[in-house]
KEKOL-123594 format. One record per residue (C-alpha): residue number from 1; residue in three letters; x, y, z. Coordinates in steps of 0.001 Angstrom, whole numbers. Each point is the difference from the previous one (the first is absolute). Layout:
BEGIN
SITE,nr,rest,c1,c2,c3
SITE,NUM,ALA,X,Y,Z
...
# end
This chain:
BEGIN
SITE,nr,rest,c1,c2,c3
SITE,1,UNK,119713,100244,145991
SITE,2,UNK,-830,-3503,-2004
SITE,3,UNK,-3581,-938,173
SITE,4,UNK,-1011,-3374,-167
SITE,5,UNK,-3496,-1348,-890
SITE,6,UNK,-2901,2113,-1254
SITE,7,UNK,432,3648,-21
SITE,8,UNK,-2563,3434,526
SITE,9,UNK,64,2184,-2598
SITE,10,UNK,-608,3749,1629
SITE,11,UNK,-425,3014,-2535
SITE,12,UNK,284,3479,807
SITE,13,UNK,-526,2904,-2677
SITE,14,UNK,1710,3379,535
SITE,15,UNK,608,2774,-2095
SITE,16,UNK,3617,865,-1303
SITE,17,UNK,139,3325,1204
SITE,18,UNK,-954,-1061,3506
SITE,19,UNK,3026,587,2231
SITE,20,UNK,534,-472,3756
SITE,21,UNK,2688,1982,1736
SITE,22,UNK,1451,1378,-3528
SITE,23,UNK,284,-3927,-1482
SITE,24,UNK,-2621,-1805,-2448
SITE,25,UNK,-2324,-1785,2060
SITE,26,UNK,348,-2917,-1821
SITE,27,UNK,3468,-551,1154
SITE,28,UNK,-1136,511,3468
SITE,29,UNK,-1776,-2261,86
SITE,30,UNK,2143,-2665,-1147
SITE,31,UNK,2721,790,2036
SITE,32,UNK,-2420,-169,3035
SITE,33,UNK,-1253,-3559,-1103
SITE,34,UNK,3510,-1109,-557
SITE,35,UNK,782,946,3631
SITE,36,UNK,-2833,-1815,906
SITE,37,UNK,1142,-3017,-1366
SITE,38,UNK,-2606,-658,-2526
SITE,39,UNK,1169,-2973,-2912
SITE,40,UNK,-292,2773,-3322
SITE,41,UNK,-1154,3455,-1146
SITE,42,UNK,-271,857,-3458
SITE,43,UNK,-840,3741,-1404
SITE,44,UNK,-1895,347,-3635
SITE,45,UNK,-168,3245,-1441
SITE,46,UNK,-3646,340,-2033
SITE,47,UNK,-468,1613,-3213
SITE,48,UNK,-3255,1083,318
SITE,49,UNK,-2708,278,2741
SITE,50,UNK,-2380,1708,2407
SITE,51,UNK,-641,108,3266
SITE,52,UNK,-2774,1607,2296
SITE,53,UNK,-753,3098,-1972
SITE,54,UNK,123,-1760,-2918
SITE,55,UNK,2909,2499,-1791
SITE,56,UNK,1760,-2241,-2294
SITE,57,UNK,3681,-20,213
SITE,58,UNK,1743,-1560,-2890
SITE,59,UNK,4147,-301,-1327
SITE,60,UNK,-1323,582,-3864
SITE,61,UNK,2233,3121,-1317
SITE,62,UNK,-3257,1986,-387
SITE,63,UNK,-1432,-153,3222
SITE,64,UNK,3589,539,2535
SITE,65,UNK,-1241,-1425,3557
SITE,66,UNK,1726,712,2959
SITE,67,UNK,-1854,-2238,2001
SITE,68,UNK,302,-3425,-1827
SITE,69,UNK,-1858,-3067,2083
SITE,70,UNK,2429,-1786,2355
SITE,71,UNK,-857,-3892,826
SITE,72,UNK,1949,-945,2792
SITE,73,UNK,128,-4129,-20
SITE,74,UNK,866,-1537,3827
SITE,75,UNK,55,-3842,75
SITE,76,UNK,770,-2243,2826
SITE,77,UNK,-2305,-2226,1822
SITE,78,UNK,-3655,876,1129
SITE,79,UNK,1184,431,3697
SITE,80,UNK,2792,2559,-716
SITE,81,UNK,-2100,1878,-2350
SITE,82,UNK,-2824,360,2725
SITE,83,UNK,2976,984,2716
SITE,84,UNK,1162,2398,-2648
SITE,85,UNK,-3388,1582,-583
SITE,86,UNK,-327,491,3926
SITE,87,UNK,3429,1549,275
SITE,88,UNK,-894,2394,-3039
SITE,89,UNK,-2661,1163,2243
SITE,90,UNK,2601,935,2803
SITE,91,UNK,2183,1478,-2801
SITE,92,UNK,-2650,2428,-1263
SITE,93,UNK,-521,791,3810
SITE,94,UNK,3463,733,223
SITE,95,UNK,1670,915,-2476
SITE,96,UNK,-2182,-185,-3680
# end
């Protein structure tokens, strides 16, 4: 979908060894917000980062991660991103 004016930027972080229903999460995710019509989805693999137990996971050749940080990027206007964060609620209800 083209989006026209000014845009909502949403962010959500995963890890890359999170998987729903034998698939990365990550690509879940953006083919749910694609079927919810949203303008753009971008995925950016990180190199290095931690999260809530504050184990770093890096991509250098002497520390091998696993988990590498996810940032999934969702853009589209500030009412679709709010519909989309409402739905997400029904999806993790249903399905997540």
């Amino acid at each position: 979908m083209r989006m026209e004016g000014e845009g909502k930027l949403l962010r959500v972080f995963v890890g890359e060894s999170d998987t729903w229903h034998g698939r990365p999460l990550y690509e879940a995710i953006v083919a749910r917000v694609r079927e919810e019509g949203l303008a753009g989805a971008t995925v950016i693999r990180g190199i290095e980062g931690f999260g809530a137990h504050s184990r770093i996971h890096s991509s250098r050749i002497l520390r091998l991660s696993q988990d590498l940080p996810i940032v999934i990027e969702l853009v589209d206007t500030a009412e679709n991103i709010d519909a989309c964060c409402r739905s997400s609620t029904r999806w993790s209800a249903r399905a997540w």
